[in-house]
N, C-alpha and C positions, 0 to 999 in steps of 0.2 A: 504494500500500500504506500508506504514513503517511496520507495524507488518511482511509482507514476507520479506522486504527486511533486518529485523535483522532476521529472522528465516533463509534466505539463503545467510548473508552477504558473508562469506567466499568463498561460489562458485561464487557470482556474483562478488566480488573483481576481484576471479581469473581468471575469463573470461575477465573481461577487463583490467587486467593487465599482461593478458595470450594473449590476441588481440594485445597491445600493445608493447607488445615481439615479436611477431610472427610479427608487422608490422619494428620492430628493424629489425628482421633478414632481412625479404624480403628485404627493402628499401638497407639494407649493401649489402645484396646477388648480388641484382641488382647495386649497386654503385663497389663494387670489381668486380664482373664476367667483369661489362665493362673495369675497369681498366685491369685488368691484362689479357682479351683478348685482348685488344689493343696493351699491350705494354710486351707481353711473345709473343715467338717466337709457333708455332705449333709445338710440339711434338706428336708424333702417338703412341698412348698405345695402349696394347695389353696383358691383363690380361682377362685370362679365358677366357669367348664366348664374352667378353666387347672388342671392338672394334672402338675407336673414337680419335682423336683429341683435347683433352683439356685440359690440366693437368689446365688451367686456373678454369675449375669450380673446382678442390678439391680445391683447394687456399680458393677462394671464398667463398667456403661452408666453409671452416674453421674458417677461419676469421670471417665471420658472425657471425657462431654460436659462437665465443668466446665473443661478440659484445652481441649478446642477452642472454647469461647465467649472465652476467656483472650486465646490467639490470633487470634479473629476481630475482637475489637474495637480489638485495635491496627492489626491489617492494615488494618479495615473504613475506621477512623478516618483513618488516613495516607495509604495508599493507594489507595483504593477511591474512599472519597465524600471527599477529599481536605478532609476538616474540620481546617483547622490550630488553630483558635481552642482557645487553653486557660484563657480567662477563664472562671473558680470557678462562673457559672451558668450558661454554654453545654456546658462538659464534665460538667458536675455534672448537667445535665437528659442531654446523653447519655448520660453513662455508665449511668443509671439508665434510661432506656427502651431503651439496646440490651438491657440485664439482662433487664429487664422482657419484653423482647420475645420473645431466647431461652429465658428459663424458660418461656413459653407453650409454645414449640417444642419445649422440651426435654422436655416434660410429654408432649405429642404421642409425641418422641421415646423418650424411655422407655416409654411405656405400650406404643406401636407395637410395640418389639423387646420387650419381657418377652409383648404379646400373639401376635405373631408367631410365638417360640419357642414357647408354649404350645399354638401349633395345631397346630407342628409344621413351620415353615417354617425348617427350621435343618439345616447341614448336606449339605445338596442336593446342591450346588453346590462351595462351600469346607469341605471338613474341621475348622471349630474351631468351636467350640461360639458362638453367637450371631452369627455374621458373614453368612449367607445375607440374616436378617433388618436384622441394621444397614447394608446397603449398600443395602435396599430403601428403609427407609425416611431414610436421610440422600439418599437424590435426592430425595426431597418436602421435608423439611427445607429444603434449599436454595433451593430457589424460595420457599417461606415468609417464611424470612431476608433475601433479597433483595431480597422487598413491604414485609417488616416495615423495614429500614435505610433504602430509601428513600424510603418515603411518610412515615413517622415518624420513625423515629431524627437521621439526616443532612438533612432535611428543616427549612433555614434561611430558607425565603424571608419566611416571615411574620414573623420576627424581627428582620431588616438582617444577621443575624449567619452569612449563608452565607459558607462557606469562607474563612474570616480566619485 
């Protein structure tokens, strides 16, 4: 059982502190969507064939995901792809490409869940407004994330400066 689990540490880190992200978001998702439907007035959008009511879930989806990219890159950082190096231009070039890397995602991601709700994939399943769609698409997110941190981000070997 130890011999797989150093042979797969990395992956198995990154699922549970890829779990543990994905439960950041939802839990924010769910804590903002209620805040700011409660307390934003209803606005009626009307982009492209999207047709609804909520400027409250973009909010929400925002804020969330800034909430779990927060938490991703400390986890990602320490113990995932176990980058100890905090020399000012190996953390300075990570910091900036995991960012770089999420906001792609997170562009994915938000558009996903604001498109999602607009087709009408909300609710289905779980009772609160935006959460059918953000559990669909935070399982695609993840695998994204996981190409994006270690082809790119944690990605030291061209450097000499892997995991110092």
């Amino acid at each position: 059982m130890k011999k797989l689990f150093v042979k797969y540490k990395e992956i198995i880190m990154y699922i549970i502190f890829g779990v543990a992200t994905t439960l950041v978001r939802w839990v924010t998702q769910w804590v903002f969507s209620g805040l700011f439907t409660s307390i934003m007035p209803k606005q009626e959008l009307n982009f492209w064939f999207l047709h609804y009511d909520s400027t409250a879930v973009f909010i929400a989806t925002l804020l969330s995901w800034l909430a779990a990219v927060i938490f991703a890159y400390v986890t990602n950082k320490l113990w995932v792809f176990e980058s100890k190096s905090w020399k000012a231009d190996v953390a300075l070039k990570e910091f900036w490409q995991f960012f770089l890397s999420r906001f792609i995602t997170g562009i994915i991601e938000i558009g996903g869940v604001y498109l999602l709700v607009g087709i009408g994939v909300d609710m289905l399943v779980i009772p609160k407004e935006s959460m059918d769609a953000t559990i669909l698409m935070s399982s695609i997110i993840m695998v994204l994330n996981y190409v994006f941190s270690k082809l790119i981000v944690f990605n030291h070997k061209e450097s000499g400066s892997e995991k110092e």
